[in-house]
mmCIF file of the N, C-alpha and C atoms, coordinates in Angstrom:
data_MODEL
# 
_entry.id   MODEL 
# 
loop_
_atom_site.group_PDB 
_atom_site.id 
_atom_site.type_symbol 
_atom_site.label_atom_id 
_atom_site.label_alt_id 
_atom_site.label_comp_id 
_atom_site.label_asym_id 
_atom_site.label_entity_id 
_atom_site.label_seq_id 
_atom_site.pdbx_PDB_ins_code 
_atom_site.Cartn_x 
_atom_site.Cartn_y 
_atom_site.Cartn_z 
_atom_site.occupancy 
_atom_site.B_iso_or_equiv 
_atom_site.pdbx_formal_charge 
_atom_site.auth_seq_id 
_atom_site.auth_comp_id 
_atom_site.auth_asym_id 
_atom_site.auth_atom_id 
_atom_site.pdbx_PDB_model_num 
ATOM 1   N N  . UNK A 1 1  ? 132.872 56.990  85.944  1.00 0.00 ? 1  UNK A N  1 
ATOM 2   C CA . UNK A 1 1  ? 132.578 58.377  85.697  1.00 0.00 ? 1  UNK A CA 1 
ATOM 3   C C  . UNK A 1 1  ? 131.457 58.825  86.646  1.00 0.00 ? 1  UNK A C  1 
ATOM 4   N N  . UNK A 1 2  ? 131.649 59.590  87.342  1.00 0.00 ? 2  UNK A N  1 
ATOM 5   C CA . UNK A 1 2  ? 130.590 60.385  87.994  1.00 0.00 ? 2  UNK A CA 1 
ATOM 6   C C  . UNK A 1 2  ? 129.737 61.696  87.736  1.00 0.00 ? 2  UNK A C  1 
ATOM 7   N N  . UNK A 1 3  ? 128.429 61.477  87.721  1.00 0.00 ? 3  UNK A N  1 
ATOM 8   C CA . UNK A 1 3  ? 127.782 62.678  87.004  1.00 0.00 ? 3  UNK A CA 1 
ATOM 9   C C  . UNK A 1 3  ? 126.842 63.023  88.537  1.00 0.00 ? 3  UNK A C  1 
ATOM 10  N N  . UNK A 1 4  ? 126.486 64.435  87.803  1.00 0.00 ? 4  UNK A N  1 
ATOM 11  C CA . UNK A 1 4  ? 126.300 65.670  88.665  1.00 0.00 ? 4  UNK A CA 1 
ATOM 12  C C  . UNK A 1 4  ? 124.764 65.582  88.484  1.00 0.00 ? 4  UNK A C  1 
ATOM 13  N N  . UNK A 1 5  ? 124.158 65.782  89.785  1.00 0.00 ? 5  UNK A N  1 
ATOM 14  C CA . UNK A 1 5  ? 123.229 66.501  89.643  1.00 0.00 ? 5  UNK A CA 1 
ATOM 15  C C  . UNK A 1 5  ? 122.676 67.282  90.200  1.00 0.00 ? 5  UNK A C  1 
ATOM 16  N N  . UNK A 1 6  ? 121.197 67.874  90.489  1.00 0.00 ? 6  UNK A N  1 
ATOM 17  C CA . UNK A 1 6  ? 120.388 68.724  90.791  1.00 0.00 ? 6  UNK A CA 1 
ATOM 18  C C  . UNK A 1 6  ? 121.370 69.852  92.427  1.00 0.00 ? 6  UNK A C  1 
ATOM 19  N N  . UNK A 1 7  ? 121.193 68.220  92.876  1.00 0.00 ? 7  UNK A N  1 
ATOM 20  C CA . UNK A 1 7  ? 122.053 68.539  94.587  1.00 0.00 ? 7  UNK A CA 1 
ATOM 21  C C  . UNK A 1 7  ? 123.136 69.593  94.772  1.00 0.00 ? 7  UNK A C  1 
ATOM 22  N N  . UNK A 1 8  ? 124.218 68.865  93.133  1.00 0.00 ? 8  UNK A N  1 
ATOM 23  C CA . UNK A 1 8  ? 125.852 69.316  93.559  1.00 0.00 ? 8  UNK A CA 1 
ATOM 24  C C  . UNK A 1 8  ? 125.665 70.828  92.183  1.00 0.00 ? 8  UNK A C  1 
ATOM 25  N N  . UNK A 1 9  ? 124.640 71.176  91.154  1.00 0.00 ? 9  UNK A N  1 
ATOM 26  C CA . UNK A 1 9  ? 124.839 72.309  90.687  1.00 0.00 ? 9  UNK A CA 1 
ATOM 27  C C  . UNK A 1 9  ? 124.893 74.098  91.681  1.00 0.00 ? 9  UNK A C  1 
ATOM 28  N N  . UNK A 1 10 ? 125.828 74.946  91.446  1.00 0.00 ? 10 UNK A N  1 
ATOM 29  C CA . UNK A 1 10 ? 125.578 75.574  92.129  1.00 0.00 ? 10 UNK A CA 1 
ATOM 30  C C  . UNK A 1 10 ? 124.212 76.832  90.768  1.00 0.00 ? 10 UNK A C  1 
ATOM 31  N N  . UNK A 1 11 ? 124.860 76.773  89.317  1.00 0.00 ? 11 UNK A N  1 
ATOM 32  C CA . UNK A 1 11 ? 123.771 77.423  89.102  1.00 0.00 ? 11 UNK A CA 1 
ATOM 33  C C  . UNK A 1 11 ? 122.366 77.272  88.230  1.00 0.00 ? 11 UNK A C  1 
ATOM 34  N N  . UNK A 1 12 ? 121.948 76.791  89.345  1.00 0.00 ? 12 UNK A N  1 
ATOM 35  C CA . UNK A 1 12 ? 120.544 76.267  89.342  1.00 0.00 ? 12 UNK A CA 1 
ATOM 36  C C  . UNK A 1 12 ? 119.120 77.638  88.662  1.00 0.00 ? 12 UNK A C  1 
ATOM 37  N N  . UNK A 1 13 ? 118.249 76.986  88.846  1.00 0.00 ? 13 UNK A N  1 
ATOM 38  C CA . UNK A 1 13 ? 117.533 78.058  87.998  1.00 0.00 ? 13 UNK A CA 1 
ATOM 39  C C  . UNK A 1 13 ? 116.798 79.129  89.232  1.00 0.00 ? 13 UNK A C  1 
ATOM 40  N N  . UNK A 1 14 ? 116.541 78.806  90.480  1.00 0.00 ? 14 UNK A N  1 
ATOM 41  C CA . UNK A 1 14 ? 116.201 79.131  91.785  1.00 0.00 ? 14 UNK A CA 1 
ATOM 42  C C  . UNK A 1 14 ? 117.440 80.052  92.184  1.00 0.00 ? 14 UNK A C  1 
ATOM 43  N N  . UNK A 1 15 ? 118.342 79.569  91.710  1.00 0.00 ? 15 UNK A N  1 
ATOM 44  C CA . UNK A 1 15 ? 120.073 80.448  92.689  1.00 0.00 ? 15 UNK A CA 1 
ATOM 45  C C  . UNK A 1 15 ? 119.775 81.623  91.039  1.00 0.00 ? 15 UNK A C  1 
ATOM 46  N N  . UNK A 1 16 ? 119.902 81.400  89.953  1.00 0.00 ? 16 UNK A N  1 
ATOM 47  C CA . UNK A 1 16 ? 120.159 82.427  88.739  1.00 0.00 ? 16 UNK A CA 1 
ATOM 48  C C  . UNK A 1 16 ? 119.048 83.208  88.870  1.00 0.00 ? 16 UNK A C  1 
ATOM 49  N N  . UNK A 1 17 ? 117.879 82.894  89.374  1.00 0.00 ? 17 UNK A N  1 
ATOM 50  C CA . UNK A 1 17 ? 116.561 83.819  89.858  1.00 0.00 ? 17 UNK A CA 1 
ATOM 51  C C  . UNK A 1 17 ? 117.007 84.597  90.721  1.00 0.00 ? 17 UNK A C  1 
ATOM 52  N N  . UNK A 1 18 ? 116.953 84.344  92.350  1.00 0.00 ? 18 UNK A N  1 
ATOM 53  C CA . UNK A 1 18 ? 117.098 85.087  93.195  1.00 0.00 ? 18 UNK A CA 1 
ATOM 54  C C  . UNK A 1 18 ? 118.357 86.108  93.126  1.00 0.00 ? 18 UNK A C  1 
ATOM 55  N N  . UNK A 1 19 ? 119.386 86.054  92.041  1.00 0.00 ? 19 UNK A N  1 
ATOM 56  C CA . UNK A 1 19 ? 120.696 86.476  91.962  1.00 0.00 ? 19 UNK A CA 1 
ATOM 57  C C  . UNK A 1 19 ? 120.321 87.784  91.394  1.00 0.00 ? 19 UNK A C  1 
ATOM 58  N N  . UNK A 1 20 ? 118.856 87.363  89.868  1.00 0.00 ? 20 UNK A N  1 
ATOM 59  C CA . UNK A 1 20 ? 118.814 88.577  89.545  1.00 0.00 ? 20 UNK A CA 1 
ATOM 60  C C  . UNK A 1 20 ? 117.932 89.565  89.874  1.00 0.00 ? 20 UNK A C  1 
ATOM 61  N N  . UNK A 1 21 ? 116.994 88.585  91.062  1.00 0.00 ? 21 UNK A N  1 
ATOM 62  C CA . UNK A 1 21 ? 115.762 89.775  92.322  1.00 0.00 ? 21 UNK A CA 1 
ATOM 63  C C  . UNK A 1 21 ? 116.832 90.171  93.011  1.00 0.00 ? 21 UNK A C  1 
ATOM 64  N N  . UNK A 1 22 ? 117.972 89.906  93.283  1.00 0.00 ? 22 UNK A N  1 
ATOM 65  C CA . UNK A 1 22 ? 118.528 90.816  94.395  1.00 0.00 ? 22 UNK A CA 1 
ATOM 66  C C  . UNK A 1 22 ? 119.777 92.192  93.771  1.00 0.00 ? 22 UNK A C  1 
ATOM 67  N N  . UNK A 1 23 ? 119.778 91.647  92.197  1.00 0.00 ? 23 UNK A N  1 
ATOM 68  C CA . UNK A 1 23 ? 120.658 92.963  91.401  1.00 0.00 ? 23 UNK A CA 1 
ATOM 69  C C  . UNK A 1 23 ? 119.266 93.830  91.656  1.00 0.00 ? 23 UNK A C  1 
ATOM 70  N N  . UNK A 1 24 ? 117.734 93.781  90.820  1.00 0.00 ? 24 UNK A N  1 
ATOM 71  C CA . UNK A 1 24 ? 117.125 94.611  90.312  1.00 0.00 ? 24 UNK A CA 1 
ATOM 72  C C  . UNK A 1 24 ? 116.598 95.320  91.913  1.00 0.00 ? 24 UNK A C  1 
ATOM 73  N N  . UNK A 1 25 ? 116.261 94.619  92.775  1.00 0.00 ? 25 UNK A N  1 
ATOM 74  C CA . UNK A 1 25 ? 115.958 94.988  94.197  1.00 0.00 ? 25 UNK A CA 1 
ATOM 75  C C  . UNK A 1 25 ? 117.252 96.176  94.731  1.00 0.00 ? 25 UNK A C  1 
ATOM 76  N N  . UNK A 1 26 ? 118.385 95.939  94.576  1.00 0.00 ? 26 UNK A N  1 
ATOM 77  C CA . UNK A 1 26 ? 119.435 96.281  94.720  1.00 0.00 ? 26 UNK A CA 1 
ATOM 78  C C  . UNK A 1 26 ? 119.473 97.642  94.165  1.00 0.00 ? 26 UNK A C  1 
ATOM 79  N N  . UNK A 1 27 ? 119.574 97.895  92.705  1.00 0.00 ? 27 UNK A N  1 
ATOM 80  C CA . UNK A 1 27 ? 119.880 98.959  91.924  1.00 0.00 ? 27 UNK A CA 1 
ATOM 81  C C  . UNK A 1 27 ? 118.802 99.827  92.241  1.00 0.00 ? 27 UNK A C  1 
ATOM 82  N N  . UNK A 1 28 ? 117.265 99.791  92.431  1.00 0.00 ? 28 UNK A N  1 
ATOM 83  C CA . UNK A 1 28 ? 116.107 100.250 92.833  1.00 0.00 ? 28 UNK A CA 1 
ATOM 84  C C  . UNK A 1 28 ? 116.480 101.055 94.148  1.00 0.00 ? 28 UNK A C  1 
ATOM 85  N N  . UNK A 1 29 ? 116.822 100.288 95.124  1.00 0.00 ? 29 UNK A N  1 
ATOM 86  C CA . UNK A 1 29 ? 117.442 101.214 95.775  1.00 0.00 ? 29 UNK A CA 1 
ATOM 87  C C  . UNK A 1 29 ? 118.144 102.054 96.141  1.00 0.00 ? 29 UNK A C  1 
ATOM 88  N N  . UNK A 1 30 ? 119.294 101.707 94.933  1.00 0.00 ? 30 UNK A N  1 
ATOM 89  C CA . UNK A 1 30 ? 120.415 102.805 94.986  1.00 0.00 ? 30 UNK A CA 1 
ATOM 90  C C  . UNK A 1 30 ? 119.919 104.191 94.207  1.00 0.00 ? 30 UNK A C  1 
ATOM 91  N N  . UNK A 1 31 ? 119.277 103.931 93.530  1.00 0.00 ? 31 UNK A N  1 
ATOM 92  C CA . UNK A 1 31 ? 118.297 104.641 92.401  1.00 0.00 ? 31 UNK A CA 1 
ATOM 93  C C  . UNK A 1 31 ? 117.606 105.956 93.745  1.00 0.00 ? 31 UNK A C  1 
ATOM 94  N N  . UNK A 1 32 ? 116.993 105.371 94.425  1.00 0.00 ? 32 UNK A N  1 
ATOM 95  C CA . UNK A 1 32 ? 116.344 105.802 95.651  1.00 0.00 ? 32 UNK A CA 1 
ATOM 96  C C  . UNK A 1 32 ? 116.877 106.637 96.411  1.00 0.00 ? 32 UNK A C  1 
ATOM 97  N N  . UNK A 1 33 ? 117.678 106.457 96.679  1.00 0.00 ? 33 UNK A N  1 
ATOM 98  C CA . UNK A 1 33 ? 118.640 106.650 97.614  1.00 0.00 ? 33 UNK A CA 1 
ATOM 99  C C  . UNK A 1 33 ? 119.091 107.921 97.394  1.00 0.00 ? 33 UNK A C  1 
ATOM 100 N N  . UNK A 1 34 ? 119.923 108.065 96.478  1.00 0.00 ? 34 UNK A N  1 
ATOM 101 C CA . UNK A 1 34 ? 120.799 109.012 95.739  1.00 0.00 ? 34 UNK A CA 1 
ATOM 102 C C  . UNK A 1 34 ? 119.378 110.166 94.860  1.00 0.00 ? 34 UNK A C  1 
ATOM 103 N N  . UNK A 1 35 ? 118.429 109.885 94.817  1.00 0.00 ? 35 UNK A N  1 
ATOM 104 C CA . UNK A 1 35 ? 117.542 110.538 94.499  1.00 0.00 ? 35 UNK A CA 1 
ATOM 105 C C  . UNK A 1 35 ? 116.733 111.141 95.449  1.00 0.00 ? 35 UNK A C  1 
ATOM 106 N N  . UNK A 1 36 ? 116.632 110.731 97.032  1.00 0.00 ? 36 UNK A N  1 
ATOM 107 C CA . UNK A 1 36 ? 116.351 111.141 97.732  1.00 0.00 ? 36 UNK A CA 1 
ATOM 108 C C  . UNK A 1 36 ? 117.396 112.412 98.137  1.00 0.00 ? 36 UNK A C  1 
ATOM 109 N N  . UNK A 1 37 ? 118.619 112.246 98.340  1.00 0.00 ? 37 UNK A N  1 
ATOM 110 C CA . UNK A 1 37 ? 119.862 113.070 98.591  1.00 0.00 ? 37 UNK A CA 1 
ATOM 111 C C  . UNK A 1 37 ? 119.464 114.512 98.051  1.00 0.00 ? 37 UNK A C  1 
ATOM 112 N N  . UNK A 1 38 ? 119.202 113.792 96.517  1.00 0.00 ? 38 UNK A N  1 
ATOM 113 C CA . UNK A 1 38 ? 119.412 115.529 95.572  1.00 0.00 ? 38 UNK A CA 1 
ATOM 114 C C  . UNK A 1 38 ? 118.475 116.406 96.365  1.00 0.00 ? 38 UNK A C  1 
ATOM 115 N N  . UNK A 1 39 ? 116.948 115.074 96.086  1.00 0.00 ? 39 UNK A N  1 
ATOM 116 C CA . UNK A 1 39 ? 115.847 116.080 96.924  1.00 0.00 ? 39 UNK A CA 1 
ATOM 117 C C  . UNK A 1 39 ? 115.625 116.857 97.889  1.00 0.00 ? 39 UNK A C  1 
ATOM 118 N N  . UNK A 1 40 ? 116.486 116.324 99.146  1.00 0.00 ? 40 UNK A N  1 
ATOM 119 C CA . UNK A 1 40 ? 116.571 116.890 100.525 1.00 0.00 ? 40 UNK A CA 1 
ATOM 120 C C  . UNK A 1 40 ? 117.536 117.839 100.465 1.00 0.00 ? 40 UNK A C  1 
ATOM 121 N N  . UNK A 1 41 ? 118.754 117.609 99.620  1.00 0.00 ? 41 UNK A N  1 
ATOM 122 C CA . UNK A 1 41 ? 119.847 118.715 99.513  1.00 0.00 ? 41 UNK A CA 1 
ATOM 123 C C  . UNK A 1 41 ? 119.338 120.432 100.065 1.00 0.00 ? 41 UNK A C  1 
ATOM 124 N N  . UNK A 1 42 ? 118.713 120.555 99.122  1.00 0.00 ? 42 UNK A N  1 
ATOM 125 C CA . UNK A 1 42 ? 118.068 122.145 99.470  1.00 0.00 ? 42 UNK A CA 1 
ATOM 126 C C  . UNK A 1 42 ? 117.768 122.490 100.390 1.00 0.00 ? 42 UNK A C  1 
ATOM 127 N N  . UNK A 1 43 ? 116.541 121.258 101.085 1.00 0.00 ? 43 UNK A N  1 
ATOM 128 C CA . UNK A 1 43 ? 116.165 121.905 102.618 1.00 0.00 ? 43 UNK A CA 1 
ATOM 129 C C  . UNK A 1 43 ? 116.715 121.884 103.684 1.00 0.00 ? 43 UNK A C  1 
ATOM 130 N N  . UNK A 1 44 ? 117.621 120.774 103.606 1.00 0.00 ? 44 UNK A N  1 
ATOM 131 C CA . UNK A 1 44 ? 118.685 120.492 104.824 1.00 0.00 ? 44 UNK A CA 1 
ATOM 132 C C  . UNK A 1 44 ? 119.685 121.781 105.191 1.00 0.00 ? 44 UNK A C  1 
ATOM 133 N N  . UNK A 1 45 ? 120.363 121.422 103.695 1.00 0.00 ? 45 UNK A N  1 
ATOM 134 C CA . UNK A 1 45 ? 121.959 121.660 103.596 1.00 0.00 ? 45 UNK A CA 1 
ATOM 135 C C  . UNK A 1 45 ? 121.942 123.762 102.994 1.00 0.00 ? 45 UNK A C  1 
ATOM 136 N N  . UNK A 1 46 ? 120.742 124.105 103.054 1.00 0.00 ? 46 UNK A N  1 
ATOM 137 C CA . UNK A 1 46 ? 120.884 125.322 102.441 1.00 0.00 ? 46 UNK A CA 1 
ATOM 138 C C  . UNK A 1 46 ? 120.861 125.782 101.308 1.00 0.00 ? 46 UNK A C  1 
ATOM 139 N N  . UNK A 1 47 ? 120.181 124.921 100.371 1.00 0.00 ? 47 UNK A N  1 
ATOM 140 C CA . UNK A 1 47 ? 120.391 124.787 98.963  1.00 0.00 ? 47 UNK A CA 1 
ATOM 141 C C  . UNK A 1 47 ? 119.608 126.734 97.944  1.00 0.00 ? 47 UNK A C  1 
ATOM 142 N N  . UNK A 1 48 ? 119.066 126.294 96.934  1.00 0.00 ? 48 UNK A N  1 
ATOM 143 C CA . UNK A 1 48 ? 118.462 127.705 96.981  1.00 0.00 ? 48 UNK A CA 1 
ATOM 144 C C  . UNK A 1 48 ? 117.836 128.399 97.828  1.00 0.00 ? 48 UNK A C  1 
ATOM 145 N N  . UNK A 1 49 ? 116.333 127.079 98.190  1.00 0.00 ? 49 UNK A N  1 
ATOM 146 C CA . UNK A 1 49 ? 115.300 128.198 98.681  1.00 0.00 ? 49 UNK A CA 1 
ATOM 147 C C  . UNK A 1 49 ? 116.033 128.162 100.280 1.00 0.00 ? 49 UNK A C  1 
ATOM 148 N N  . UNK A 1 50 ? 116.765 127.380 100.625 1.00 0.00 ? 50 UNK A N  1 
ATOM 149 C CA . UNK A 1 50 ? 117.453 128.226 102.127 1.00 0.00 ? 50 UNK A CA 1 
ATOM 150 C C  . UNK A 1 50 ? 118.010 129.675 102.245 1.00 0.00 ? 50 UNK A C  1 
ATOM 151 N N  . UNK A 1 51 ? 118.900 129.660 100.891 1.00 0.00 ? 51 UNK A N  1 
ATOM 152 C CA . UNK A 1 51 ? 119.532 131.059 100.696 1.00 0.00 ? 51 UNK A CA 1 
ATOM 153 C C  . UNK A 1 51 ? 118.600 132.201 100.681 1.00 0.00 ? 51 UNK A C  1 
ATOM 154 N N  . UNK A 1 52 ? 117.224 132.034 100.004 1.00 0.00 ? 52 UNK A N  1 
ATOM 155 C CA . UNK A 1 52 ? 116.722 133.067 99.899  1.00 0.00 ? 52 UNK A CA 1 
ATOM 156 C C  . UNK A 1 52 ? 115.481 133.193 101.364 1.00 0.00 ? 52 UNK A C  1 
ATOM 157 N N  . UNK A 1 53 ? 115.410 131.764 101.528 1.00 0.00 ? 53 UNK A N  1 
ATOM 158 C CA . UNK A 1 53 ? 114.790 132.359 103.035 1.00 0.00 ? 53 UNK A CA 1 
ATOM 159 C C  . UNK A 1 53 ? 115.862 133.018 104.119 1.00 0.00 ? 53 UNK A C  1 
ATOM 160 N N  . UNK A 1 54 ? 117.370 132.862 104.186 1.00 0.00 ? 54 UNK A N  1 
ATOM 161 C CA . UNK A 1 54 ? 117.898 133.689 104.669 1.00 0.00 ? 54 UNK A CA 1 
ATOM 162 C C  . UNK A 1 54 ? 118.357 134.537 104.364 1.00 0.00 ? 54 UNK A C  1 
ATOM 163 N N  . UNK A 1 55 ? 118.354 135.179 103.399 1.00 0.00 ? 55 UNK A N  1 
ATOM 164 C CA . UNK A 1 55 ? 118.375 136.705 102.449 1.00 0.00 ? 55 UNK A CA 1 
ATOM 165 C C  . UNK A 1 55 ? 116.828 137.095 103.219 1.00 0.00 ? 55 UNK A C  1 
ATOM 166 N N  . UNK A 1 56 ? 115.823 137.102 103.418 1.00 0.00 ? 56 UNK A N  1 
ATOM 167 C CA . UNK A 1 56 ? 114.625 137.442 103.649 1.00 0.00 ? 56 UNK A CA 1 
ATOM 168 C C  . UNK A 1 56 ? 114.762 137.815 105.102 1.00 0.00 ? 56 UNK A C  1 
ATOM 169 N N  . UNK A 1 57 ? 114.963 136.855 105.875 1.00 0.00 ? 57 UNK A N  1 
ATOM 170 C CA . UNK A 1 57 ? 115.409 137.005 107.370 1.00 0.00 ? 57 UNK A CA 1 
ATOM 171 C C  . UNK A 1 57 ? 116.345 138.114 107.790 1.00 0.00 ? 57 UNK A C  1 
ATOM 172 N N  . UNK A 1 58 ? 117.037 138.109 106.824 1.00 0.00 ? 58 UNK A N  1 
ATOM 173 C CA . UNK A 1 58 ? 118.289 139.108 107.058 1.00 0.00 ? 58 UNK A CA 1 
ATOM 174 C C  . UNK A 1 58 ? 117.805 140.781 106.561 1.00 0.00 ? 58 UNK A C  1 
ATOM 175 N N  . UNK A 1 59 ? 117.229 140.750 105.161 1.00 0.00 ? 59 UNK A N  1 
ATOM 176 C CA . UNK A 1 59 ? 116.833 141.616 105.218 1.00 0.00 ? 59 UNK A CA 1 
ATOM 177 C C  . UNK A 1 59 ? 115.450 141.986 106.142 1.00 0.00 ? 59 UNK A C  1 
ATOM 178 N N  . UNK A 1 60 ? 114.739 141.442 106.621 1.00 0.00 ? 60 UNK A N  1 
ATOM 179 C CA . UNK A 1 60 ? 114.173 141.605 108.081 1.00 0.00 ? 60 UNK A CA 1 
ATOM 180 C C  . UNK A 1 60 ? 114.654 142.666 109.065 1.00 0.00 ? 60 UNK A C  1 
ATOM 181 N N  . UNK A 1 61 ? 115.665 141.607 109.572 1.00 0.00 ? 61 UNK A N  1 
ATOM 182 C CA . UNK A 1 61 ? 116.215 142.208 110.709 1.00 0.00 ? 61 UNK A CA 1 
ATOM 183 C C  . UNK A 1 61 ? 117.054 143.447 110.271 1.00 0.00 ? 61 UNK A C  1 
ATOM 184 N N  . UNK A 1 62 ? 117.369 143.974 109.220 1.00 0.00 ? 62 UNK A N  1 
ATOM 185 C CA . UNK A 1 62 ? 117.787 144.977 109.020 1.00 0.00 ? 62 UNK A CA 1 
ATOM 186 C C  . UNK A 1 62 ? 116.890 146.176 108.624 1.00 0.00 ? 62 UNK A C  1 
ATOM 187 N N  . UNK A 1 63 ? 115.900 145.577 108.130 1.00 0.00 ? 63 UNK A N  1 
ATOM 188 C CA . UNK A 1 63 ? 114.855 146.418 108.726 1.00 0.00 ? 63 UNK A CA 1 
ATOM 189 C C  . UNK A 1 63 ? 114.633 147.471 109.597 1.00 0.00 ? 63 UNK A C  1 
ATOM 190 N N  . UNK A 1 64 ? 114.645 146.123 110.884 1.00 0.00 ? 64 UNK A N  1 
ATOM 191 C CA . UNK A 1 64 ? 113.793 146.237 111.844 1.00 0.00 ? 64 UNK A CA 1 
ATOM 192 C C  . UNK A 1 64 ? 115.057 146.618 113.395 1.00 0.00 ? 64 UNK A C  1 
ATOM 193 N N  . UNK A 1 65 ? 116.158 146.784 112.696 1.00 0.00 ? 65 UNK A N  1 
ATOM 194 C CA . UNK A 1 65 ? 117.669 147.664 113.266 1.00 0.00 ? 65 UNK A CA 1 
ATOM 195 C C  . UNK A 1 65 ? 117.329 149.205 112.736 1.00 0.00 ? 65 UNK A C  1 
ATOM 196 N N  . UNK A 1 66 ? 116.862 149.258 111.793 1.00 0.00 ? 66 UNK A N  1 
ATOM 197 C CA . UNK A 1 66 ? 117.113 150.631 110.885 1.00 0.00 ? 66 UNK A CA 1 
ATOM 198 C C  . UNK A 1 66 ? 115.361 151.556 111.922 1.00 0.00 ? 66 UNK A C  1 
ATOM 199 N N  . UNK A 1 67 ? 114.734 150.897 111.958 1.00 0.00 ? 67 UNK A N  1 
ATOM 200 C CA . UNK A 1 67 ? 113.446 150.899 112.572 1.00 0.00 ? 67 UNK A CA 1 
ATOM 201 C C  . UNK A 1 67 ? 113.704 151.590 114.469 1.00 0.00 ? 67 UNK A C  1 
ATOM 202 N N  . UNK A 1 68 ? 114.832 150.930 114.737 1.00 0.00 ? 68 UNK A N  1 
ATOM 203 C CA . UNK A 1 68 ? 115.242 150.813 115.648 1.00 0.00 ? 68 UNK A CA 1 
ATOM 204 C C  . UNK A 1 68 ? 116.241 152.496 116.020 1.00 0.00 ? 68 UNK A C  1 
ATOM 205 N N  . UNK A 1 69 ? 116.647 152.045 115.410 1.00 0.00 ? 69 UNK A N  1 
ATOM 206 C CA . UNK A 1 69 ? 117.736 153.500 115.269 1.00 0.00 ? 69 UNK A CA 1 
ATOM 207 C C  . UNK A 1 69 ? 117.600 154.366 115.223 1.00 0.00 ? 69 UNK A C  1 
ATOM 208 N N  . UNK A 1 70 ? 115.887 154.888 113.891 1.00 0.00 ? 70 UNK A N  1 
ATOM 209 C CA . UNK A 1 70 ? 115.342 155.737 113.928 1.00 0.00 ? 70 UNK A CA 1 
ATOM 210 C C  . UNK A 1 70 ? 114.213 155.885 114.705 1.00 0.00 ? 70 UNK A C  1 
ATOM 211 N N  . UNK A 1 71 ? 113.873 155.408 116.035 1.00 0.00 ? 71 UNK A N  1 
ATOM 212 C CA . UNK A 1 71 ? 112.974 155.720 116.832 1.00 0.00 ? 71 UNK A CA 1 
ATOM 213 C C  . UNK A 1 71 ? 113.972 156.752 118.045 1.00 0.00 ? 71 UNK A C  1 
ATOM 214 N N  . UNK A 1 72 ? 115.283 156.020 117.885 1.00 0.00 ? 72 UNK A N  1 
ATOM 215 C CA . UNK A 1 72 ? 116.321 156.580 119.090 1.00 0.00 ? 72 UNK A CA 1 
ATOM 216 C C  . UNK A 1 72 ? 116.668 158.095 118.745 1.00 0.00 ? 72 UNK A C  1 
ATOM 217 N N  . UNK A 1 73 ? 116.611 158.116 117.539 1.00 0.00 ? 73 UNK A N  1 
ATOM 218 C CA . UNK A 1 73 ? 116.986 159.876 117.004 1.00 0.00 ? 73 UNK A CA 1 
ATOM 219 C C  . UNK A 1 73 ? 115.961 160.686 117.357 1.00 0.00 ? 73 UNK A C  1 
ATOM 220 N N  . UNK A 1 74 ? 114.696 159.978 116.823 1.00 0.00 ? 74 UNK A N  1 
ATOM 221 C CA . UNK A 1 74 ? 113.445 160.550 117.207 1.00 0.00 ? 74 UNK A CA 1 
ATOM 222 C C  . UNK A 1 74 ? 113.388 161.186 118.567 1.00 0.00 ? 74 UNK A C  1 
ATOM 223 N N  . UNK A 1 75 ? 114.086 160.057 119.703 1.00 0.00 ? 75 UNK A N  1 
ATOM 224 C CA . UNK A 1 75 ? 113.756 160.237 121.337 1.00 0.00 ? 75 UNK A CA 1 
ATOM 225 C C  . UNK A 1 75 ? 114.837 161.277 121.871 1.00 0.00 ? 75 UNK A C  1 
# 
């Protein structure tokens, strides 16, 4: 009969450790990740405050057309 040891186990208490630093390391980041996304969403991608800084811009320049138009009637 041949018995097993330390050498030939694969789950050892060193391999069942590092298995579960690399789930919790793992999920931490995905955690991260996808939480970073939401965050940046807005400023990147146009989210609210994009919309309303370009509602602002826009009404600007319409402004500053209308500003425009009525200096030409004036002249």
């Amino acid at each position: 009969m041949t018995t097993r040891t330390d050498v030939d186990r694969l789950w050892t208490r060193d391999f069942v450790l590092a298995a579960v630093v690399n789930f919790f390391i793992s999920a931490v980041f995905y955690m991260f990740m996808t939480t970073m996304a939401l965050c940046c969403r807005p400023v990147r991608w146009g989210g609210h405050r994009g919309r309303a800084r370009r509602r602002h811009v826009t009404e600007a320049r319409a402004e500053m057309d209308l500003e425009i138009a009525a200096a030409r009637l004036e002249a």
